[in-house]
C-alpha positions, -999 to 999 in steps of 0.1 A, spaced: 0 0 0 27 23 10 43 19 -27 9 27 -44 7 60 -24 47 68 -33 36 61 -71 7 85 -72 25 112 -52 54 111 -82 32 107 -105 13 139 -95 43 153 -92 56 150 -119 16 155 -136 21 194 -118 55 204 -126 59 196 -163 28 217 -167 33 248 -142 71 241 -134 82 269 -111 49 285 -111 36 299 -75 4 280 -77 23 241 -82 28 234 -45 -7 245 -39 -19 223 -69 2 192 -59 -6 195 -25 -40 200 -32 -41 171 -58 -22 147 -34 -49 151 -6 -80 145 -32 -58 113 -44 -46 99 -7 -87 107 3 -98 86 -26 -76 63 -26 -87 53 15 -119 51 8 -113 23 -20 -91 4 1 -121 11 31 -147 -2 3 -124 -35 -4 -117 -44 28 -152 -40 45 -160 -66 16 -141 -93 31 
């Protein structure tokens, strides 16, 4: 689980700098992007679990 989060954190990364680079805004994007990610991604692995 820990690997799937450090994939979508670079991915998003890499998503927000190669289309703001150095703007202001991209640590504001990517952190706001990483949050809506880590959220959704809990509350699939919630949602697979409960079904066991």
């Amino acid at each position: 689980m820990l690997i799937l989060i450090w994939f979508i954190v670079c991915i998003l990364f890499a998503f927000v700098h190669y289309f703001l680079g150095t703007s202001g805004h991209a640590l504001e994007l990517f952190a706001l992007l990483s949050a809506i990610s880590l959220f959704l991604l809990n509350k699939f692995a919630n949602k697979v679990n409960k079904k066991k």
